[in-house]
N, CA, C and O atoms as a printed pandas DataFrame, in Angstrom:
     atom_number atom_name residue_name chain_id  residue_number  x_coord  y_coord  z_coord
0              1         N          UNK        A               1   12.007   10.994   17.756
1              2        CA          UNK        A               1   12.324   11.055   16.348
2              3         C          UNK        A               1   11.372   12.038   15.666
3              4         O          UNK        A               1   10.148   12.163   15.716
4              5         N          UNK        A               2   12.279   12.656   15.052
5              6        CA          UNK        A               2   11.177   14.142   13.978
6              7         C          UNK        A               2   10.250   13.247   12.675
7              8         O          UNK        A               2   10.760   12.447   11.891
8              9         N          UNK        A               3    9.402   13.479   12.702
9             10        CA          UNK        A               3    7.858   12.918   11.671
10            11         C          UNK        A               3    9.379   13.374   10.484
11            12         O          UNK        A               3   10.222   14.250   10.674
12            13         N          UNK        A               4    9.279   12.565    9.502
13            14        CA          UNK        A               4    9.698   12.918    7.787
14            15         C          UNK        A               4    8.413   13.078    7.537
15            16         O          UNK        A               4    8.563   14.001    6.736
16            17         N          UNK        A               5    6.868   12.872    7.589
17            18        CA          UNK        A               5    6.669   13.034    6.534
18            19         C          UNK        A               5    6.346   11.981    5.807
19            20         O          UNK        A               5    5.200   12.037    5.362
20            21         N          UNK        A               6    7.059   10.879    5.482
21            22        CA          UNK        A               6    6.891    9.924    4.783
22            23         C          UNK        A               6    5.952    8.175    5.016
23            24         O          UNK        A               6    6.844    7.328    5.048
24            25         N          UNK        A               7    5.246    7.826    5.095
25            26        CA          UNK        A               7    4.110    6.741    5.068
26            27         C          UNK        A               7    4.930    5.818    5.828
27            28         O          UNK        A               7    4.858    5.568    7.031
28            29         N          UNK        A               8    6.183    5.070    4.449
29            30        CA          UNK        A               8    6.832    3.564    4.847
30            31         C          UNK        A               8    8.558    4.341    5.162
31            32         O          UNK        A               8    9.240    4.970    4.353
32            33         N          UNK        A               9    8.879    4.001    6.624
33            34        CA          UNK        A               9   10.395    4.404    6.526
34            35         C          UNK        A               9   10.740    3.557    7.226
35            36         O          UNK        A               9   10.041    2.802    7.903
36            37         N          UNK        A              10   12.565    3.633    7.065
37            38        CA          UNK        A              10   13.583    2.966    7.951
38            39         C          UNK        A              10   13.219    2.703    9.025
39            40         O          UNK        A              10   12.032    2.991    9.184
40            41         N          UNK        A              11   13.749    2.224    9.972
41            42        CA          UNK        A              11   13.766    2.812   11.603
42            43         C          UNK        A              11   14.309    3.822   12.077
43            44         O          UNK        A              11   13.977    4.294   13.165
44            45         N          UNK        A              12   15.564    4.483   11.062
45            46        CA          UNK        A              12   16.114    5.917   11.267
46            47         C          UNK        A              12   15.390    6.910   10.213
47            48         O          UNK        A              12   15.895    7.954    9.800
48            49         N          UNK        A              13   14.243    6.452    9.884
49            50        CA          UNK        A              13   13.495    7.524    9.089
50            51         C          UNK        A              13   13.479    8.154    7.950
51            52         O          UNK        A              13   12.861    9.140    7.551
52            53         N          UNK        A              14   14.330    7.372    7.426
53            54        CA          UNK        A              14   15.038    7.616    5.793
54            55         C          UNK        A              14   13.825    6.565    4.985
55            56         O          UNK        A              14   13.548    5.429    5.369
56            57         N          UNK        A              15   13.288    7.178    3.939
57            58        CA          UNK        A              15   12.404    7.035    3.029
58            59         C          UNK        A              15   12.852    5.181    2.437
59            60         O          UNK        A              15   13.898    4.763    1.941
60            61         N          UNK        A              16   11.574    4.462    2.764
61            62        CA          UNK        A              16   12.096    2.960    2.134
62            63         C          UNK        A              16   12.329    3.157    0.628
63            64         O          UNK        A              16   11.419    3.829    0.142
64            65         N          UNK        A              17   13.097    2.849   -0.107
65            66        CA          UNK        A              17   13.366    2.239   -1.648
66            67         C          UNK        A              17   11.919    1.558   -2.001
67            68         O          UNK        A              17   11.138    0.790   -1.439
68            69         N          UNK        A              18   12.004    2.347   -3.390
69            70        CA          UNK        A              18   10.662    1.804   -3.976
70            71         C          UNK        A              18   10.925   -0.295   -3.761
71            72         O          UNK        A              18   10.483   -1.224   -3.086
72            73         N          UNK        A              19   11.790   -0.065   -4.714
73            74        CA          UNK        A              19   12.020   -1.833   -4.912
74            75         C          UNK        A              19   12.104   -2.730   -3.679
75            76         O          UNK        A              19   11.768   -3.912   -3.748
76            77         N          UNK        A              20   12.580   -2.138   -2.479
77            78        CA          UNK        A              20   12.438   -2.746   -1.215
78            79         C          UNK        A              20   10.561   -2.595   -0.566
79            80         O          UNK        A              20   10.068   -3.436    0.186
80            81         N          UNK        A              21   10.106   -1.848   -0.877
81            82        CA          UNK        A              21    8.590   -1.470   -0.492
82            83         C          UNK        A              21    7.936   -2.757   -1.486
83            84         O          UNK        A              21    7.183   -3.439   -0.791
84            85         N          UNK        A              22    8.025   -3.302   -3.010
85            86        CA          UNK        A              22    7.371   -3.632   -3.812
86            87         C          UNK        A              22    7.843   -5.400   -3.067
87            88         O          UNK        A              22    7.013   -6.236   -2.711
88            89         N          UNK        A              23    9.220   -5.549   -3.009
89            90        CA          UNK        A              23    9.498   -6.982   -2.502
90            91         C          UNK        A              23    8.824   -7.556   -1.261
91            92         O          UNK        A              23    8.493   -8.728   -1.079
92            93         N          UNK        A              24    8.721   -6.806   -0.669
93            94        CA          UNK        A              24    7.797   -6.860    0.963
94            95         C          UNK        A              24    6.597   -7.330    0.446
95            96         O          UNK        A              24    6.071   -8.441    0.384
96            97         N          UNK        A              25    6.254   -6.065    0.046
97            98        CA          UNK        A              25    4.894   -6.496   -0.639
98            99         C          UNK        A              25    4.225   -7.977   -0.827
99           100         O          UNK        A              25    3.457   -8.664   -0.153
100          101         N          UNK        A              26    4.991   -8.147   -2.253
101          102        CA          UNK        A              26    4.737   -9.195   -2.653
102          103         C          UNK        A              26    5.253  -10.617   -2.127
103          104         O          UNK        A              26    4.842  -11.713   -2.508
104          105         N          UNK        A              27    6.082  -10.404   -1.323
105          106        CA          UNK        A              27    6.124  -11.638    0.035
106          107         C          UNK        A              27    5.037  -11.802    0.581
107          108         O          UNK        A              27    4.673  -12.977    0.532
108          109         N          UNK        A              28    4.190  -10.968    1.204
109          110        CA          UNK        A              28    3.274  -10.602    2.011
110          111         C          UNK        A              28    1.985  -11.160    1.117
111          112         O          UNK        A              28    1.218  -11.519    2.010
112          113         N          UNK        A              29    1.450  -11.379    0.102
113          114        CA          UNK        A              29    0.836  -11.318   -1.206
114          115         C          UNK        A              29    1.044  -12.941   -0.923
115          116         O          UNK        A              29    0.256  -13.792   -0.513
116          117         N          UNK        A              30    2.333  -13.003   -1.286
117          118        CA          UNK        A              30    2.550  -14.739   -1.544
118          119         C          UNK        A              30    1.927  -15.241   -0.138
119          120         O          UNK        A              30    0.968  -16.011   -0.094
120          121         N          UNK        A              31    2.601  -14.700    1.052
121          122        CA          UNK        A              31    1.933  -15.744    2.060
122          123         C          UNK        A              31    0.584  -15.960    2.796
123          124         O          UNK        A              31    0.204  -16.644    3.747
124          125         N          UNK        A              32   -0.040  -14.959    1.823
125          126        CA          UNK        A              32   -1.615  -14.406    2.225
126          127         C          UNK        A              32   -2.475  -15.295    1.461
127          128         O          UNK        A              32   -3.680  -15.417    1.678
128          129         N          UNK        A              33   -1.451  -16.269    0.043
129          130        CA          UNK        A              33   -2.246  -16.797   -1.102
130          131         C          UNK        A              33   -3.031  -15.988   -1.968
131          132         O          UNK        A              33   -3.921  -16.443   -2.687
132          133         N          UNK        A              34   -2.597  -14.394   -1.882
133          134        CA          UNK        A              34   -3.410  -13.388   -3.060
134          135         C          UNK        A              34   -2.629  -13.620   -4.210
135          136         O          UNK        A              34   -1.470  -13.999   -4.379
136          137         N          UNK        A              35   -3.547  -13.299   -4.953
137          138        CA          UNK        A              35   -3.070  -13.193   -5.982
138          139         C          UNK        A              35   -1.893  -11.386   -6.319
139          140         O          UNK        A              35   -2.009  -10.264   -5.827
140          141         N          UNK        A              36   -0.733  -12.048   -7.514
141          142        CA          UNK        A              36    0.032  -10.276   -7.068
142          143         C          UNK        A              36   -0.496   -9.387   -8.054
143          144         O          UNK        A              36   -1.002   -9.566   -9.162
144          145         N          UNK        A              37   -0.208   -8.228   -7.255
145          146        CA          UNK        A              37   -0.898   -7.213   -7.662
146          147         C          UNK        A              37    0.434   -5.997   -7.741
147          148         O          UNK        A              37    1.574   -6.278   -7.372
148          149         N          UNK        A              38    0.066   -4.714   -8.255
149          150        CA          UNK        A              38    1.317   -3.679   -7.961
150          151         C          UNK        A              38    0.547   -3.027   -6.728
151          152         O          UNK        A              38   -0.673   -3.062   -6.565
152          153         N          UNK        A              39    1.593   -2.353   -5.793
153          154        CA          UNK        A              39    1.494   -1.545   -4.519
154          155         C          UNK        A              39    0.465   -0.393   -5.278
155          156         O          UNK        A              39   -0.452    0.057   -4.590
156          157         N          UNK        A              40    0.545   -0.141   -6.024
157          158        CA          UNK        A              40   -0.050    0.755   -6.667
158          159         C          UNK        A              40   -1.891    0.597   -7.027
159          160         O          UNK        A              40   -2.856    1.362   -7.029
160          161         N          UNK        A              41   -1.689   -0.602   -7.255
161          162        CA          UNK        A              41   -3.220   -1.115   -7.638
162          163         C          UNK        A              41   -4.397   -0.522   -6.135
163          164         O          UNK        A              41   -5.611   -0.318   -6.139
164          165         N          UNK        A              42   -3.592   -0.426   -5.251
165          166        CA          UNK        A              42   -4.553   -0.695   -3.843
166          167         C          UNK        A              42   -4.741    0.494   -3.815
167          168         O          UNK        A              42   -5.883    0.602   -3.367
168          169         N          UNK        A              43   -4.239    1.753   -4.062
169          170        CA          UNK        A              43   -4.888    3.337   -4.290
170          171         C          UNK        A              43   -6.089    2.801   -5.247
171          172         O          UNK        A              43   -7.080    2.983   -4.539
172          173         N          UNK        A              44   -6.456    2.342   -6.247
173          174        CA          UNK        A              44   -7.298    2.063   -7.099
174          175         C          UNK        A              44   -8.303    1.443   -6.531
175          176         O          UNK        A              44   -9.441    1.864   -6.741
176          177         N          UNK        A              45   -8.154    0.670   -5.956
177          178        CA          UNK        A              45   -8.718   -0.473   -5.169
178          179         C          UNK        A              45   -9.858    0.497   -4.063
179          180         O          UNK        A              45  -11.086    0.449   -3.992
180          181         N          UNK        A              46   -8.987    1.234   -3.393
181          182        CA          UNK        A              46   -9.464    1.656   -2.636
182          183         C          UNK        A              46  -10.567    3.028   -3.081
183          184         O          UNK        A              46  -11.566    3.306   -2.418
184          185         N          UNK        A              47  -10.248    3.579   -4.001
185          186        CA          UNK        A              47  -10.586    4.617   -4.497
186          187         C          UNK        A              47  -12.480    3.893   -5.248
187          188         O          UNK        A              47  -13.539    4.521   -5.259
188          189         N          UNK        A              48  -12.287    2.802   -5.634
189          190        CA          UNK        A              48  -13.259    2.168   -6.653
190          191         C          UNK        A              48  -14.362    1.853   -5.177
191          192         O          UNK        A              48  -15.566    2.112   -5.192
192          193         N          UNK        A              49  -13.660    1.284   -4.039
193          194        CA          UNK        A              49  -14.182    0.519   -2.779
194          195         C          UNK        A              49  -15.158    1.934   -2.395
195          196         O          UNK        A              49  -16.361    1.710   -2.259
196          197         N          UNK        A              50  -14.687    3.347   -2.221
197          198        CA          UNK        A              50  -14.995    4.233   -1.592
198          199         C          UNK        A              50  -16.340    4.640   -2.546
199          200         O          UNK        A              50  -17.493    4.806   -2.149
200          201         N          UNK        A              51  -15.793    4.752   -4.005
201          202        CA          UNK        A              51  -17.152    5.094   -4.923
202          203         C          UNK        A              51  -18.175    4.772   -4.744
203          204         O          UNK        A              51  -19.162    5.460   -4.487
204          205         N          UNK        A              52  -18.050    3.388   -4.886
205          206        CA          UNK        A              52  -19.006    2.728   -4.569
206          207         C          UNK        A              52  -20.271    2.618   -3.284
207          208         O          UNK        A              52  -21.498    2.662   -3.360
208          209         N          UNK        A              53  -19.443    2.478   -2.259
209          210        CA          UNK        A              53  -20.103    2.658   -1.379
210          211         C          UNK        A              53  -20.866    4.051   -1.124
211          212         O          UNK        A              53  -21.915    4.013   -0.481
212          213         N          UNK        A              54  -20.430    5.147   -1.553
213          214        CA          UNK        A              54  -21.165    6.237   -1.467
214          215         C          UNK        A              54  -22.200    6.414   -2.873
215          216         O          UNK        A              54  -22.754    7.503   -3.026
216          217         N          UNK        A              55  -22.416    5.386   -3.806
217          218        CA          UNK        A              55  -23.457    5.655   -4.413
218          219         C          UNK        A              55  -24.529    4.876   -4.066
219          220         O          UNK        A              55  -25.694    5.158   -4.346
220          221         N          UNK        A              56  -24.094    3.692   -3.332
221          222        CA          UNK        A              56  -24.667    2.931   -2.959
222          223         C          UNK        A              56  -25.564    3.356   -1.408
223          224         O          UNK        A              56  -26.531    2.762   -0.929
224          225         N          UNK        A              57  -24.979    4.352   -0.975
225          226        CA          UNK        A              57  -25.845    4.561    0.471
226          227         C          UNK        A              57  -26.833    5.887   -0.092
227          228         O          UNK        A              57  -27.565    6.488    0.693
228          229         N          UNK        A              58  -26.732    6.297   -1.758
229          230        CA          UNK        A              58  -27.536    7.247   -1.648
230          231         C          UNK        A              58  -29.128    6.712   -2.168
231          232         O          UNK        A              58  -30.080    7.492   -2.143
């Protein structure tokens, strides 16, 4: 199968639907007992996680 390119896909490689990506999600959320969040928050999340740690090792 040729790379799309794309992060989350089908099994035939066609780009997942936002609203199908966000429902997963937050299934996944529910059975983890997190609290919900948007798919979106975790770029943030991660971005704040990374700051940090590099001011912190200087």
């Amino acid at each position: 199968m040729e790379d799309s390119g794309y992060v989350f896909t089908n099994p035939d490689g066609a780009p997942i639907e936002g609203a199908t990506l966000t429902r997963h999600f937050n299934t996944l959320l529910r059975q983890a007992g997190l609290r919900r969040i948007r798919f979106h928050d975790l770029r943030h999340s991660e971005a704040t996680s990374s700051w940090s740690k590099e001011w912190n090792a200087s």
